[in-house]
C-alpha angles and dihedrals in degrees: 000000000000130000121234138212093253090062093251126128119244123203095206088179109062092203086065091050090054089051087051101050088038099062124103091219113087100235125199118188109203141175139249091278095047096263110149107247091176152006138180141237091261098052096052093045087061100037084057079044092054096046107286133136121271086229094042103158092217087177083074098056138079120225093202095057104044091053078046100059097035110144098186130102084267083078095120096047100046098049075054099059089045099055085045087061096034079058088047090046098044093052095246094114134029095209134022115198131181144156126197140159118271092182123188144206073246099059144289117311136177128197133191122226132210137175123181127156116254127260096255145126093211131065111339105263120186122219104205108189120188107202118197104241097165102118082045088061095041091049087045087046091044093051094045090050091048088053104042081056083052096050087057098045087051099043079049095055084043093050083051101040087062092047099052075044088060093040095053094048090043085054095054089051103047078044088053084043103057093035081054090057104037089063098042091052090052099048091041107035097017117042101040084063088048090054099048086048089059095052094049123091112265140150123280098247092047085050086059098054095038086053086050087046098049086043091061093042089065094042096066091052086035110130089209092065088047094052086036080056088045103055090051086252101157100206122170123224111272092037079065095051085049088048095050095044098048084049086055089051108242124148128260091253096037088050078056092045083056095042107038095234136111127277087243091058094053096047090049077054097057087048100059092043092063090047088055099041085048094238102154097161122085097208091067112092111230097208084055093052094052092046085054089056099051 
């Protein structure tokens, strides 16, 4: 590529004027006081496509002073553009880029801008170039909104997070709370009945009842179920009445006596209470393990 006397540029090598007109970009190549030299193929072919003529002499324009003296609503961006290549021009910066919307009744559209001083011993000589970024901006605009959405969805899952949070812990409490109240009613409205009716006088046989119904009573506010619960020992029933009664320290026939069951049943109780309770040697009293435990 040489320069003339006449201020044009020449391609003296016709491969490099094939390579020019074939870029996307649409290329301007401008003076030192901002007259277009050149243009290629591309950047005529917008500038027909943006309202200009067919036959624009663009060798008669400058480029400064047309982005100078713009009057649209591109204003900004244009006195911008001019101040980048006035910097270029005036040697305070090597390179000016810029990108901007150049929207359009058609659609949207976004184009980067660059400036740099070419490569040349002679008069300083500016290449513009105007690249089309537009599916750039819409993939950018596309990711921000996906994670914007994101943002939301995960502020929601948080929000919800801390109230099952607050519900859980409510629910401990009004748990606590009941537990709490069962127990006081029983020791307080319950048990003081059950132990008139013991010390009236009543039939063996309703004795009896009244002294099984006071047992499991006792059971349900016993600290020795709710460490047994604890502990992840899975006893059933009646394995809890045995428990509570050999706590209590009653014998194996009067526990069967209580419970209306056979001295064999109530041994085969006290058995499966020491495999539970893991106590595999025979030397270790089962009543005194119990009583450790309340």
């Amino acid at each position: 590529m040489e320069l003339q006397k006449n201020n044009k540029v020449s391609f003296s090598d016709k491969l490099v004027r094939t390579i020019f007109e074939s870029l996307s970009a649409h290329i301007a190549i401008i003076d030192e006081k901002g007259g277009i030299l050149e243009t290629n193929r591309a950047w005529k072919r917008f500038s027909m496509a943006n309202g200009l003529p067919e036959h624009t002499n663009f060798n008669q324009m400058n480029y400064l002073h047309v982005c100078e003296a713009a009057t649209t609503e591109d204003t900004e961006d244009a006195l911008k553009v001019a101040a980048g290549i006035r910097q270029v021009i005036e040697g305070k910066i090597n390179e000016f880029r810029y990108d901007y919307p150049c929207h359009s009744p058609e659609g949207r559209r976004w184009f980067y801008m660059r400036v740099v001083p070419m490569a040349d011993q002679g008069n300083l000589r500016l290449i513009i170039s105007h690249e089309d970024i537009t599916e750039l901006k819409l993939a950018q605009e596309s990711l921000t909104a996906h994670q914007r959405i994101l943002e939301e969805r995960n502020q929601s899952l948080e929000e919800v997070n801390i109230a099952l949070k607050v519900l859980i812990r409510q629910r401990e409490t009004d748990k606590s709370d009941m537990e709490n109240k069962i127990l006081t009613n029983v020791k307080s409205f319950v048990l003081p009945y059950i132990k008139k009716l013991k010390e009236s006088r009543l039939s063996e046989k309703d004795r009896t009842l009244v002294r099984i119904l006071d047992d499991q009573l006792n059971d349900i506010i016993s600290p020795l179920i709710q460490r047994l619960s604890n502990a992840h020992v899975l006893l059933t029933p009646q394995e809890m009445q045995v428990a509570t009664l050999v706590k209590d320290g009653r014998t194996t026939s009067e526990i069967a006596e209580v419970l209306f069951v056979s001295e064999a049943t109530v041994s085969f109780h006290r058995k499966n209470l020491r495999v539970k309770l893991g106590l595999k040697n025979k030397q270790t009293n089962l009543r005194s393990f119990l009583l450790s435990m309340s």
